[in-house]
MDAnalysis code that builds the backbone (N, CA, C; Angstrom):
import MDAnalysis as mda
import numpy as np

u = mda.Universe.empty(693, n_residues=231, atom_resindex=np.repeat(np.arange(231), 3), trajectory=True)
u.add_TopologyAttr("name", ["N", "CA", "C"] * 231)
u.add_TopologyAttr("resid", np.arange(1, 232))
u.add_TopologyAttr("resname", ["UNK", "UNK", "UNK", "UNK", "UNK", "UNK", "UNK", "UNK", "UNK", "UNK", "UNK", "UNK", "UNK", "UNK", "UNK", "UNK", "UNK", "UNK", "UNK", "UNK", "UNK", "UNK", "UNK", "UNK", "UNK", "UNK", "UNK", "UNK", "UNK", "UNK", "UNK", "UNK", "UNK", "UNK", "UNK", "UNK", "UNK", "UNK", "UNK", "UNK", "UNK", "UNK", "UNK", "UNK", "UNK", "UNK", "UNK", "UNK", "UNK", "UNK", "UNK", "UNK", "UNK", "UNK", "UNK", "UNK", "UNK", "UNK", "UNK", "UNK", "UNK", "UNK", "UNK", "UNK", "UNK", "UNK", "UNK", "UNK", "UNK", "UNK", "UNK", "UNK", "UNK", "UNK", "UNK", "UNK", "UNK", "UNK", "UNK", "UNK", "UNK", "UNK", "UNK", "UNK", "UNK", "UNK", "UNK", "UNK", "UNK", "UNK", "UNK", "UNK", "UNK", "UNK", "UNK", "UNK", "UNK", "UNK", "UNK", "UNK", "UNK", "UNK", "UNK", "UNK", "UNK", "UNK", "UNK", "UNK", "UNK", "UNK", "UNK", "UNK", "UNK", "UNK", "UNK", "UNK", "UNK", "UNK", "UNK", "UNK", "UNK", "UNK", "UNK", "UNK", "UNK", "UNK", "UNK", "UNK", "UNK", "UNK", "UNK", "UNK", "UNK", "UNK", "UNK", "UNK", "UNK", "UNK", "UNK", "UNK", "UNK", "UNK", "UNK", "UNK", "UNK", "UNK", "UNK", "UNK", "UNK", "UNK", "UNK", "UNK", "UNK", "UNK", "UNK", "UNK", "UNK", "UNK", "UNK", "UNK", "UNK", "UNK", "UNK", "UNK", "UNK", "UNK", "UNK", "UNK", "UNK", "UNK", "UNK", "UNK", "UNK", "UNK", "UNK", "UNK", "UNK", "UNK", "UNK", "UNK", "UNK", "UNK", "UNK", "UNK", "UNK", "UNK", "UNK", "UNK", "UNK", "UNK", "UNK", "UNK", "UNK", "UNK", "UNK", "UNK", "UNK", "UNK", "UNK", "UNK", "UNK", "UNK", "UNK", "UNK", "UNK", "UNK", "UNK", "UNK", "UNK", "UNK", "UNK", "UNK", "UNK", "UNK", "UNK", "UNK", "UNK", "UNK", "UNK", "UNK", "UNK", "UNK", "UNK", "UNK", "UNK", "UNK", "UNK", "UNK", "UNK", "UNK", "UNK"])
u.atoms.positions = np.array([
    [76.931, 20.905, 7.744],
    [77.861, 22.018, 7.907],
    [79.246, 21.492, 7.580],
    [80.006, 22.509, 6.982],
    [81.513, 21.989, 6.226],
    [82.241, 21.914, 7.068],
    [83.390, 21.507, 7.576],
    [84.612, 21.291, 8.337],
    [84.859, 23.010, 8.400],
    [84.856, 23.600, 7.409],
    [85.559, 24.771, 6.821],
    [84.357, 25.665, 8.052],
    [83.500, 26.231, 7.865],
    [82.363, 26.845, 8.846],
    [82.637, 26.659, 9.870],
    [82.643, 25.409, 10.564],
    [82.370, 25.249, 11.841],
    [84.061, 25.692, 12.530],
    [85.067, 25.425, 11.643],
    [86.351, 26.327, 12.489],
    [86.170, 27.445, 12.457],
    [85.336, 28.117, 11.761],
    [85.556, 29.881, 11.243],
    [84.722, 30.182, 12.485],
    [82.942, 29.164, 12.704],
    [82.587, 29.246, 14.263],
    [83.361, 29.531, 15.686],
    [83.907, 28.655, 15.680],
    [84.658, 28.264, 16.908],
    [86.141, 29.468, 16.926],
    [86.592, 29.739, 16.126],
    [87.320, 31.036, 16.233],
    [86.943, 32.200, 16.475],
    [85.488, 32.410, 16.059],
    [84.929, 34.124, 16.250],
    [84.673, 33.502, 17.569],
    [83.641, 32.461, 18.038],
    [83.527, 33.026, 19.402],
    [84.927, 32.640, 20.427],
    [85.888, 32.097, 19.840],
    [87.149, 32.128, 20.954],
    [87.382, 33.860, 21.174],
    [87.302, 34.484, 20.106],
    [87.747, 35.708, 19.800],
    [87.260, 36.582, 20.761],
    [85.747, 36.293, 20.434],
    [84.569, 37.176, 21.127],
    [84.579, 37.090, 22.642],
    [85.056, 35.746, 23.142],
    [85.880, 35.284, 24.707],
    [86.677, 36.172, 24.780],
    [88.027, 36.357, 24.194],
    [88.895, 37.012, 24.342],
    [88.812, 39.006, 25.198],
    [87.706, 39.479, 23.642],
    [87.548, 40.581, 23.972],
    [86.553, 40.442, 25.374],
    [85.788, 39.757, 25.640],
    [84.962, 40.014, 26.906],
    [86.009, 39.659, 28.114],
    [86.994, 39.594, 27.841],
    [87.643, 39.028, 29.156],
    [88.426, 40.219, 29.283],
    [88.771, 40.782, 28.420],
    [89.545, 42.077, 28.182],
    [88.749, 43.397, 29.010],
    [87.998, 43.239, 28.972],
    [86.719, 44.478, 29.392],
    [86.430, 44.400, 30.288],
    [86.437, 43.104, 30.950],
    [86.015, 42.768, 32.212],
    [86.638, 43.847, 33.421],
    [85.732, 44.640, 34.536],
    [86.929, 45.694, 35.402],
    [87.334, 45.123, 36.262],
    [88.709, 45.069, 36.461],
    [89.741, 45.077, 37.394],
    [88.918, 44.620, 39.023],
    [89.693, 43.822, 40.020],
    [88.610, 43.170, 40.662],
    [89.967, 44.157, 41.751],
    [90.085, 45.072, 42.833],
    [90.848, 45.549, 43.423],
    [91.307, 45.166, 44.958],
    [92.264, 44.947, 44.946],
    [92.590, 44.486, 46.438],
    [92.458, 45.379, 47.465],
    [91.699, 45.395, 48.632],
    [91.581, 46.457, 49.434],
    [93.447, 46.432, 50.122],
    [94.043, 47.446, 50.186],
    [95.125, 47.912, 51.107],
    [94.625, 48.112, 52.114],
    [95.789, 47.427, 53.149],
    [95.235, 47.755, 54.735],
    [96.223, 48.643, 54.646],
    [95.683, 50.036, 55.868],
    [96.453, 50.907, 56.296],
    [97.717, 50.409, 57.028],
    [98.692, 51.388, 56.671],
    [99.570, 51.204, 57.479],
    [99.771, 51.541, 58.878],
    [100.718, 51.447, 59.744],
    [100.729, 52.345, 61.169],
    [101.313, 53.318, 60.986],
    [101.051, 54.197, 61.673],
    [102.956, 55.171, 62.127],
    [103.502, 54.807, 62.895],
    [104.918, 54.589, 62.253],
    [105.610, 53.617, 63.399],
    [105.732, 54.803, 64.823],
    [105.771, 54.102, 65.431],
    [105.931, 54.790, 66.740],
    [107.849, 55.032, 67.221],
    [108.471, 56.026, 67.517],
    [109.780, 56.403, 67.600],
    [110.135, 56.254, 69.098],
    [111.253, 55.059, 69.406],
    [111.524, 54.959, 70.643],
    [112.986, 55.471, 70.879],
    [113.225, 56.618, 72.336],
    [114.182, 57.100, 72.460],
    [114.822, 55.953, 73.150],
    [116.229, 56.357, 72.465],
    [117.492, 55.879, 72.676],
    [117.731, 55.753, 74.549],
    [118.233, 55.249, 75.422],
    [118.739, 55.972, 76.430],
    [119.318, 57.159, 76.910],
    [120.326, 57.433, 75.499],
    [121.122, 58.423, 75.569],
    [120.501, 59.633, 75.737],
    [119.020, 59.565, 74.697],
    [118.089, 60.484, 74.478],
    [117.767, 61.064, 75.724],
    [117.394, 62.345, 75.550],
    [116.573, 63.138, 77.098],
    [115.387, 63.877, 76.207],
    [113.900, 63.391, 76.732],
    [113.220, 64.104, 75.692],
    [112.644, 65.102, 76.798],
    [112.398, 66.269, 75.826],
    [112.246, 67.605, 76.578],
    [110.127, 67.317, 76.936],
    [109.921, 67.231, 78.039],
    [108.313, 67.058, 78.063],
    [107.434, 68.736, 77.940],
    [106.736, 68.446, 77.341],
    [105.870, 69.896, 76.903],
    [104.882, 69.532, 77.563],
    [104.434, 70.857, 78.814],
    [103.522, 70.894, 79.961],
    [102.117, 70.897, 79.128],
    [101.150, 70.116, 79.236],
    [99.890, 70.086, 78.966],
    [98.771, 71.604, 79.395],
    [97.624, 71.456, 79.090],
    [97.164, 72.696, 79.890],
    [96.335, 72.220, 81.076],
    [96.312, 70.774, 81.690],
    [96.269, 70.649, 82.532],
    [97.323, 70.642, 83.868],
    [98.230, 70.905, 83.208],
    [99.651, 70.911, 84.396],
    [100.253, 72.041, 84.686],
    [100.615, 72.297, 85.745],
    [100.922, 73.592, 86.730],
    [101.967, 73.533, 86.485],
    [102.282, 74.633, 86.477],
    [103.692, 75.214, 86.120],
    [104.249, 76.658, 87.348],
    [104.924, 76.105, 87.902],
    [105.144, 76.613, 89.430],
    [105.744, 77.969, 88.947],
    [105.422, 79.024, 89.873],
    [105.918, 80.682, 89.447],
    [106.978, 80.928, 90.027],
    [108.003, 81.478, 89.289],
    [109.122, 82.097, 89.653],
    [109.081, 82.741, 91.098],
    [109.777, 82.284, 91.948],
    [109.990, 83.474, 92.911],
    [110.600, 84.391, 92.914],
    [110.599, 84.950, 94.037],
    [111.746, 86.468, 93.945],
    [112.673, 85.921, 94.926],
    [113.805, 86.638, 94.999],
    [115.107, 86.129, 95.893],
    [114.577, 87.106, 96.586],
    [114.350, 86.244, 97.959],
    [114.336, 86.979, 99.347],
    [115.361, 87.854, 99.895],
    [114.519, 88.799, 100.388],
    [115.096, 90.126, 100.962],
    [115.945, 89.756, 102.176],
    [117.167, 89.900, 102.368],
    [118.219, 89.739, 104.116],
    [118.046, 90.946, 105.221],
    [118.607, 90.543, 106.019],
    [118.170, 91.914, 106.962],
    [119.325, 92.138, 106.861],
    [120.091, 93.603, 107.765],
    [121.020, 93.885, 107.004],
    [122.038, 93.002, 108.112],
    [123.254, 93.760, 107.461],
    [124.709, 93.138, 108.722],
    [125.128, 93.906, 109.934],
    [124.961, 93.265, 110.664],
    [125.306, 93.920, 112.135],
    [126.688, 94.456, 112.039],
    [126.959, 95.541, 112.368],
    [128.191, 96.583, 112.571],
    [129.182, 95.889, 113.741],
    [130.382, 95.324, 113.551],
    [130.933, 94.702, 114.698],
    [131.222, 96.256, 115.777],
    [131.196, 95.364, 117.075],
    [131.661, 96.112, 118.495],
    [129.736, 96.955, 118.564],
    [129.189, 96.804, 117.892],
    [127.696, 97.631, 117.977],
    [127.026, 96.408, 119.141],
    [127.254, 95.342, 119.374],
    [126.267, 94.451, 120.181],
    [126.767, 95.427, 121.608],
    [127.713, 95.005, 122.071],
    [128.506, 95.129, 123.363],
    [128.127, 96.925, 123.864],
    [127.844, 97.731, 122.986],
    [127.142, 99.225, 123.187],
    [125.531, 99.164, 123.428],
    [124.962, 98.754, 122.466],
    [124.010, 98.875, 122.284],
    [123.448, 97.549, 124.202],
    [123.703, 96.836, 124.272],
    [123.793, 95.625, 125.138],
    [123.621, 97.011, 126.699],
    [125.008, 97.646, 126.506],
    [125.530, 98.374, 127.987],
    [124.381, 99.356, 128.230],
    [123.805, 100.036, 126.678],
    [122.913, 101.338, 127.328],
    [121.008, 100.538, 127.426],
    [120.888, 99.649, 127.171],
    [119.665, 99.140, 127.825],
    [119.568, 98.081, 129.150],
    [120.544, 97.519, 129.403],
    [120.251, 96.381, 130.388],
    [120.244, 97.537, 131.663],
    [119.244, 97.144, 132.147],
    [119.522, 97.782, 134.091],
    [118.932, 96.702, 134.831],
    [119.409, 96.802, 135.457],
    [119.591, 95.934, 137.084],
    [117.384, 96.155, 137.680],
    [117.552, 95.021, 137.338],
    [115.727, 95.197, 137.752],
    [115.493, 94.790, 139.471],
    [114.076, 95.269, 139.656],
    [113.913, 95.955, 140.660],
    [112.937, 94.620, 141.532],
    [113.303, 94.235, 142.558],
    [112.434, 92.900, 142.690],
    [112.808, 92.707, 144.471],
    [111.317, 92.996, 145.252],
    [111.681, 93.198, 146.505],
    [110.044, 92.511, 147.325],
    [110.563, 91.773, 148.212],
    [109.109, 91.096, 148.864],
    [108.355, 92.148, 149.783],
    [107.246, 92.213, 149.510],
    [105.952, 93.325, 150.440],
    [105.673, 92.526, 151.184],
    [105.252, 91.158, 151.736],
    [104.494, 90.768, 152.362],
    [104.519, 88.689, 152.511],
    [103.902, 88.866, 153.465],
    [103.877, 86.902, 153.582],
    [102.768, 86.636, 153.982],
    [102.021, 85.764, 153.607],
    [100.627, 85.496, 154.295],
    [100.137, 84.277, 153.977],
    [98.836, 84.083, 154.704],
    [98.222, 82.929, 154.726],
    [96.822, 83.212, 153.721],
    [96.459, 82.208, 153.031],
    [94.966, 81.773, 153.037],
    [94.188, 80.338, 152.829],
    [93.376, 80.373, 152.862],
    [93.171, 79.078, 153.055],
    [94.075, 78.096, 153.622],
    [94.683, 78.637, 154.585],
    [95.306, 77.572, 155.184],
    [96.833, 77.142, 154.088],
    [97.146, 78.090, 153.094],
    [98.476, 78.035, 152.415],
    [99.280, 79.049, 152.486],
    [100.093, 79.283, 152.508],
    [101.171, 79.775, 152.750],
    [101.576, 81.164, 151.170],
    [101.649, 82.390, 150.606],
    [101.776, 83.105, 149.825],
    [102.712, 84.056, 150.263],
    [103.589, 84.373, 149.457],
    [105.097, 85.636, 149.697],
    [104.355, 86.228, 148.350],
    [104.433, 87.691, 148.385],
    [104.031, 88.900, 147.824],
    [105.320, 89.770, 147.596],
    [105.474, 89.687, 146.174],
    [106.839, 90.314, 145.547],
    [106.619, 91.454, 144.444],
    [107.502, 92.503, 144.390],
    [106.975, 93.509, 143.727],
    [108.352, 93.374, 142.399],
    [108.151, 93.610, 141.728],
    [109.029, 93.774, 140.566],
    [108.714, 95.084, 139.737],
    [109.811, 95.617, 138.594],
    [109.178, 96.393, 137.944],
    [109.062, 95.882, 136.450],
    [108.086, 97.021, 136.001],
    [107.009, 96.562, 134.424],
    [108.078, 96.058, 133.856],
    [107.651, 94.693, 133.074],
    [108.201, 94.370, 131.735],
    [109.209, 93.442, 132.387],
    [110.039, 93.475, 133.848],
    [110.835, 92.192, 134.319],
    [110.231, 90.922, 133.921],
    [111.347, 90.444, 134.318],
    [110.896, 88.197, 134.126],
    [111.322, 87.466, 135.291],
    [110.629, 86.544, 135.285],
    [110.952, 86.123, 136.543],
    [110.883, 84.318, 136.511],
    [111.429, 83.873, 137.139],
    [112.079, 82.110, 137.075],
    [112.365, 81.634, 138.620],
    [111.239, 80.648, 138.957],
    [111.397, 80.017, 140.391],
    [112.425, 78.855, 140.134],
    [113.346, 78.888, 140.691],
    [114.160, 78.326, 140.729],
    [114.370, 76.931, 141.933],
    [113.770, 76.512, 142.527],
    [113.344, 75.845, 143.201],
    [111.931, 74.881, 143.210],
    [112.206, 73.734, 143.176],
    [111.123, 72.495, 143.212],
    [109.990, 72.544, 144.125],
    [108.961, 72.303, 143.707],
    [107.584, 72.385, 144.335],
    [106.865, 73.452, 144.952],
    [107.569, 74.847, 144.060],
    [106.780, 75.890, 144.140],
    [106.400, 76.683, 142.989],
    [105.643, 77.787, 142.874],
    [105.323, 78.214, 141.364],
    [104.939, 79.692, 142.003],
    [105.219, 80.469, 141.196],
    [105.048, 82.016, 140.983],
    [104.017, 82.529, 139.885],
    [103.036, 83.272, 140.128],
    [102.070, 83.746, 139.007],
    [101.726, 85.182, 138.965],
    [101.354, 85.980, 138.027],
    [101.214, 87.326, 137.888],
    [99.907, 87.747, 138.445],
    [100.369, 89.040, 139.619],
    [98.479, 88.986, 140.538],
    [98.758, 90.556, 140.025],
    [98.709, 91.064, 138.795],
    [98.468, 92.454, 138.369],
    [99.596, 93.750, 138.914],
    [98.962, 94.785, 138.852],
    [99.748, 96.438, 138.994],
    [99.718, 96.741, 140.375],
    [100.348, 97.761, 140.862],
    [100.205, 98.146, 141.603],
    [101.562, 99.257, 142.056],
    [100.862, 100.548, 141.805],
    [101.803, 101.816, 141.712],
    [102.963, 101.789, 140.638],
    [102.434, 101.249, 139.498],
    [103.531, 101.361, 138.731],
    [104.782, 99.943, 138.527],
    [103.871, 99.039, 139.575],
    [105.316, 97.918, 139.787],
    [104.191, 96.630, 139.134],
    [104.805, 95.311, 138.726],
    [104.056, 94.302, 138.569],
    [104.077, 93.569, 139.770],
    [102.972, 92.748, 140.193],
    [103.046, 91.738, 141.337],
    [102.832, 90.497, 140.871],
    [103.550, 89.510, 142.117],
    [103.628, 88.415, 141.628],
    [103.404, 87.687, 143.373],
    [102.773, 86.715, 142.968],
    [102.368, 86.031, 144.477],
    [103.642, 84.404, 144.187],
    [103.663, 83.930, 145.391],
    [104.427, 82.676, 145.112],
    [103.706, 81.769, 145.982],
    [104.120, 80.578, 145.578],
    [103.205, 79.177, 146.926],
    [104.019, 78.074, 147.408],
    [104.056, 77.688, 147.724],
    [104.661, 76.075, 148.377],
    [104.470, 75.290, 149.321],
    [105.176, 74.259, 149.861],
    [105.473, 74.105, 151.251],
    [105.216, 75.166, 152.639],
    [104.829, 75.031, 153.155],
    [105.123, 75.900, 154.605],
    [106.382, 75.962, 154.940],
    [106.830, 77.416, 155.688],
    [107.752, 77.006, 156.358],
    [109.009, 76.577, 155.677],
    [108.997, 77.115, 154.173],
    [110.187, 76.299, 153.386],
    [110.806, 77.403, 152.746],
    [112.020, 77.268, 152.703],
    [113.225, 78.232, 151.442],
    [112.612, 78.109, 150.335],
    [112.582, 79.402, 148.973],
    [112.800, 79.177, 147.752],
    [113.897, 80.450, 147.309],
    [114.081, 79.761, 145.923],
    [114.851, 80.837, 145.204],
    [114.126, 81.158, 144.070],
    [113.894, 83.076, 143.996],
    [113.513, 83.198, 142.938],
    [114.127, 84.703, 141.788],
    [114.229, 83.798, 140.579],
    [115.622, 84.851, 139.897],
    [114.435, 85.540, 138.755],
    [115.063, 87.363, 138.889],
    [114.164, 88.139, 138.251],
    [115.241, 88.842, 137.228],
    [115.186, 89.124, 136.006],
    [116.157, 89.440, 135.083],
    [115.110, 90.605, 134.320],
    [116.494, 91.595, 133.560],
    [115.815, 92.790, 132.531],
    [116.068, 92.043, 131.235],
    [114.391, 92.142, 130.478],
    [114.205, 91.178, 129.344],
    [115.595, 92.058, 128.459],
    [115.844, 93.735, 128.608],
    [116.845, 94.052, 127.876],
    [118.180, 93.459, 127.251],
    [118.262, 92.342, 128.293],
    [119.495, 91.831, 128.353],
    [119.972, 90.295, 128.227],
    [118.371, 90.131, 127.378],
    [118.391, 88.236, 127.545],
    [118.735, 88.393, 126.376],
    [119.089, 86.598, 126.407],
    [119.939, 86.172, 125.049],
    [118.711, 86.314, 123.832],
    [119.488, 86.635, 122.669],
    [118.623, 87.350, 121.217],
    [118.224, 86.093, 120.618],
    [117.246, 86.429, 120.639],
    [116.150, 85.242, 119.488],
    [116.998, 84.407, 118.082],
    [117.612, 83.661, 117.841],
    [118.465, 83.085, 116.964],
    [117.820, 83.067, 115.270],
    [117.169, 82.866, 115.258],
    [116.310, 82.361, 113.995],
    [114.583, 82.897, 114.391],
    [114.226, 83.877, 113.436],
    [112.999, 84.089, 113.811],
    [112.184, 83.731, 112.153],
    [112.977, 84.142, 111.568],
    [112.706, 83.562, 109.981],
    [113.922, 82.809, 109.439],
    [113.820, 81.809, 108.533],
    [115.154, 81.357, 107.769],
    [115.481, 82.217, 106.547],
    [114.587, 83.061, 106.615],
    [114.976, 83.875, 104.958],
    [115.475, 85.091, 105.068],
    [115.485, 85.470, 106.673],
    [115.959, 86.913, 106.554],
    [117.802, 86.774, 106.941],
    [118.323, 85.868, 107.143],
    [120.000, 85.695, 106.849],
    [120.177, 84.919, 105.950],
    [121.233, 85.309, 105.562],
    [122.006, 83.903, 104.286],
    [122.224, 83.014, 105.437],
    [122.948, 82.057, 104.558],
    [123.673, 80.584, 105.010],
    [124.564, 80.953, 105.815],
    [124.886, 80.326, 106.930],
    [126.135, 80.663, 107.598],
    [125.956, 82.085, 108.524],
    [125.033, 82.479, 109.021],
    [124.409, 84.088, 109.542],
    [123.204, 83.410, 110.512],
    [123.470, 84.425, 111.598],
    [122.930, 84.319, 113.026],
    [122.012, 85.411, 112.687],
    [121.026, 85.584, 113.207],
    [119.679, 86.529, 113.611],
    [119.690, 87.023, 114.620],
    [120.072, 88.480, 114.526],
    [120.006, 88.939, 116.158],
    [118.508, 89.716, 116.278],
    [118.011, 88.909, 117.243],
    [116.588, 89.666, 117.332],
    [116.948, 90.946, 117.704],
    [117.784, 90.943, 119.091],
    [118.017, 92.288, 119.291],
    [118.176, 93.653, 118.755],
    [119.005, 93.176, 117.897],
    [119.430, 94.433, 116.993],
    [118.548, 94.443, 115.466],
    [118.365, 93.110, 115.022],
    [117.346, 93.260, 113.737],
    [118.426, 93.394, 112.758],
    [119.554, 92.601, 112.885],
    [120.265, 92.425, 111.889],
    [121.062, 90.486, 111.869],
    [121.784, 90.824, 110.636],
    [122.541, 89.140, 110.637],
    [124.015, 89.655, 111.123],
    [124.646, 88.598, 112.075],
    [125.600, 88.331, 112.495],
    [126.509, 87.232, 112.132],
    [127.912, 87.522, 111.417],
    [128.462, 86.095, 111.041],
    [128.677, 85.003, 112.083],
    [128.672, 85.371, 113.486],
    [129.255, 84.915, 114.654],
    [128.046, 85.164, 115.903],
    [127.907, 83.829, 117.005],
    [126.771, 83.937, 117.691],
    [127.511, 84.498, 118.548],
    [126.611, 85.257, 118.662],
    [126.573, 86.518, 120.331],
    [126.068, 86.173, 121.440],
    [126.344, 85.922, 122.488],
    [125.692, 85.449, 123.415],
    [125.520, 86.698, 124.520],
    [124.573, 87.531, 125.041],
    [124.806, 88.661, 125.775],
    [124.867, 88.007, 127.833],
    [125.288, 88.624, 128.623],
    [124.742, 88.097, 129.782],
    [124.067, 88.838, 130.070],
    [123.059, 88.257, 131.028],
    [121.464, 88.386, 131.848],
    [121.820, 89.225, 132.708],
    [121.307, 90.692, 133.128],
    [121.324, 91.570, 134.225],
    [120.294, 90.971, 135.106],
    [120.393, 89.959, 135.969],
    [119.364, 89.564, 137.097],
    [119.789, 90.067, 138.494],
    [118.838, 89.608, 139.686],
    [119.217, 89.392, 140.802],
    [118.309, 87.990, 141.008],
    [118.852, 87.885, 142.213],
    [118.145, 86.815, 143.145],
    [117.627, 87.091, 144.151],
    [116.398, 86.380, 144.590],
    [115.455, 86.126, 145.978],
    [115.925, 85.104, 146.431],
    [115.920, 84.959, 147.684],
    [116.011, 84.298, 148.749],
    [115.113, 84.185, 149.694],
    [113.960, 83.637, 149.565],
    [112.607, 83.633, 150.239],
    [112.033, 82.554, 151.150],
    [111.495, 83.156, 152.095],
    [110.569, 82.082, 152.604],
    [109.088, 81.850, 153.071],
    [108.927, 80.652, 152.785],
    [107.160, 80.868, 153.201],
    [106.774, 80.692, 154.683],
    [105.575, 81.237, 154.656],
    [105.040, 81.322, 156.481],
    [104.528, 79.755, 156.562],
    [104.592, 79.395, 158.227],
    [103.677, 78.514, 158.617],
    [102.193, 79.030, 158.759],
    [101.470, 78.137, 158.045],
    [100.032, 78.607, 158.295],
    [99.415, 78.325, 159.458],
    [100.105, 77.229, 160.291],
    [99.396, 76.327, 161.810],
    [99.675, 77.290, 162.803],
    [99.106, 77.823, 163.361],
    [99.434, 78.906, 164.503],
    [99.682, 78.008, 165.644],
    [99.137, 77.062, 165.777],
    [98.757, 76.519, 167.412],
    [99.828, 75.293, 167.318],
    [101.236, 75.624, 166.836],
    [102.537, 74.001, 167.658],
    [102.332, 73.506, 168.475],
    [101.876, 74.218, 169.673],
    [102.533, 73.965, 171.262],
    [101.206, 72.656, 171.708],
    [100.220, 72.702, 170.687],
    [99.169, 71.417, 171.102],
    [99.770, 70.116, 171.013],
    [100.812, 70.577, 170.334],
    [101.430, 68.937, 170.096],
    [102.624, 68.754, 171.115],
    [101.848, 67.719, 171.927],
    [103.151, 67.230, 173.218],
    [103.670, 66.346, 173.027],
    [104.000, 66.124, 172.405],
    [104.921, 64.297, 171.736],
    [105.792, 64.822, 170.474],
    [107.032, 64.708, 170.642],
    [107.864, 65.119, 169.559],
    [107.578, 64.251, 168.126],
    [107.159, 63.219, 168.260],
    [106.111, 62.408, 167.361],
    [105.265, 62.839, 166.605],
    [104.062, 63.555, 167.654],
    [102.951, 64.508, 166.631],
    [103.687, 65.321, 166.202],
    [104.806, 66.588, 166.599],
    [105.300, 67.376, 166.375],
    [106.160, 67.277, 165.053],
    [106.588, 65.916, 165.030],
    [107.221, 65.726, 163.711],
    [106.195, 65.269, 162.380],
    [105.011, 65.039, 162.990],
    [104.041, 64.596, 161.881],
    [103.472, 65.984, 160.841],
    [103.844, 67.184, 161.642],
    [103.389, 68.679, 161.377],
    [105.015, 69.033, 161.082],
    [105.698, 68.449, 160.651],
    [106.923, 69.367, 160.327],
    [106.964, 70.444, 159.343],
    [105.956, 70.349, 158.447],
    [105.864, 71.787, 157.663],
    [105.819, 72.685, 158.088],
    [105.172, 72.753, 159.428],
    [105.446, 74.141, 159.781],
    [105.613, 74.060, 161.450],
    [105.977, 72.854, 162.194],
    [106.421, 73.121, 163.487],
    [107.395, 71.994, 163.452],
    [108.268, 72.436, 164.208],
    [109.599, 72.124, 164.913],
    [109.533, 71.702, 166.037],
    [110.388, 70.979, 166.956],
    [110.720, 70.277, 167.791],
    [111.939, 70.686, 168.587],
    [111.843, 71.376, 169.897],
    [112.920, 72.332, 170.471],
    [113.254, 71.103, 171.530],
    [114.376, 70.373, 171.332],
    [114.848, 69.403, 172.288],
    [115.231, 70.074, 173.762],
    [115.588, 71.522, 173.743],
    [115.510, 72.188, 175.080],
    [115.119, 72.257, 176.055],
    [113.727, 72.575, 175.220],
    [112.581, 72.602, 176.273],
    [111.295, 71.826, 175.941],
    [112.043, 70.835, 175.462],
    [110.935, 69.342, 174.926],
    [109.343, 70.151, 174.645],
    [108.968, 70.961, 173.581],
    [108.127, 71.749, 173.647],
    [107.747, 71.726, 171.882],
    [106.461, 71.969, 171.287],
    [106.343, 72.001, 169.816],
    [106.223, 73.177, 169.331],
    [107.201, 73.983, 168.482],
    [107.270, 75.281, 168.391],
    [107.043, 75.742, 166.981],
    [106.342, 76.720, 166.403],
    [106.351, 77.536, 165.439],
    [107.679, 76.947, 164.042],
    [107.678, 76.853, 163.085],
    [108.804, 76.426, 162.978],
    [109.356, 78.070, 162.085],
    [111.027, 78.454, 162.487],
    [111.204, 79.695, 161.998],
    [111.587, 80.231, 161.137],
])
């Protein structure tokens, strides 16, 4: 083979390299996705939050209704034509079981407040139109007991917070708001009561000693050195 051939060889197939390298397809780089960047507020920022449909969304109220305004000089009238002087008078004193009970009549709808330590007053029903009330204590002992017309007790202050504005008193009485607290006074009286001795038999006791051991209900007459009833 000539010098001349074998270059003309070696050029077609450089050639024939050439074009196959040419043809060859493209070998492609996979792209990785990008992110979305994520947007961070500023401080300054205030971002408005949009309620999900799992989140409650509280309902408008309505502006509460006031009661109305009390008419000045209307307490001090209205006050004069209901209070009366209530009616509260003792029927009776007695024993049972060996305790001592005062029997007091009042009329319907009065109140009543023992005013004195270690006794108590309770409601024992009707009778002609009046309420009764029994009382207990000590033998032989003082109490005081004060009976008032509910007409005339001091007015309930606050029975709701929504039925006055700010700065407004609640007069139960009248069923209105007051800028200024009213204070009415109590039409009462007072009792002055006492309970019976239940021990009938003093005079067994001959020793001013025993006699003082029974002082609930007997006394000691230094007179006639004798153990007496106490009165």
């Amino acid at each position: 083979m000539s010098k001349t051939t074998y270059a003309r060889i070696l050029t077609a197939l450089f050639l024939i390299g050439i074009i196959v390298a040419c043809n060859l397809p493209s070998t492609q780089i996979p792209q990785l996705e990008t992110e979305t960047p994520i947007l961070t507020a500023s401080p300054t920022d205030t971002a408005t939050p949009i309620p999900t449909a799992t989140e409650f969304v509280a309902p408008v109220t309505a502006t509460p209704e006031f009661a109305p305004f009390c008419e000045p000089g209307a307490a001090s009238n209205l006050t004069l034509s209901q209070c009366q002087l209530p009616i509260a008078e003792q029927s009776s004193v007695f024993c049972t079981n060996k305790n001592p009970y005062n029997l007091i009549f009042i009329n319907e709808g009065a109140t009543y407040e023992v005013l004195s330590e270690g006794f108590e007053c309770s409601d024992a029903g009707m009778k002609d139109g009046r309420q009764m009330i029994t009382c207990t204590g000590p033998m032989a002992s003082t109490f005081e007991l004060r009976v008032c017309d509910p007409a005339c007790a001091i007015p309930t202050l606050q029975a709701e917070i929504t039925q006055c504005p700010q700065d407004y008193y609640y007069n139960d009485l009248q069923g209105c708001c007051a800028q200024e607290l009213q204070l009415f006074d109590q039409n009462c009286v007072l009792l002055k009561l006492k309970t019976k001795s239940c021990v009938v038999d003093c005079g067994k006791f001959t020793k001013k000693s025993a006699c003082d051991n029974n002082s609930y209900a007997c006394e000691w007459n230094d007179d006639n050195n004798v153990c007496q009833l106490r009165k």
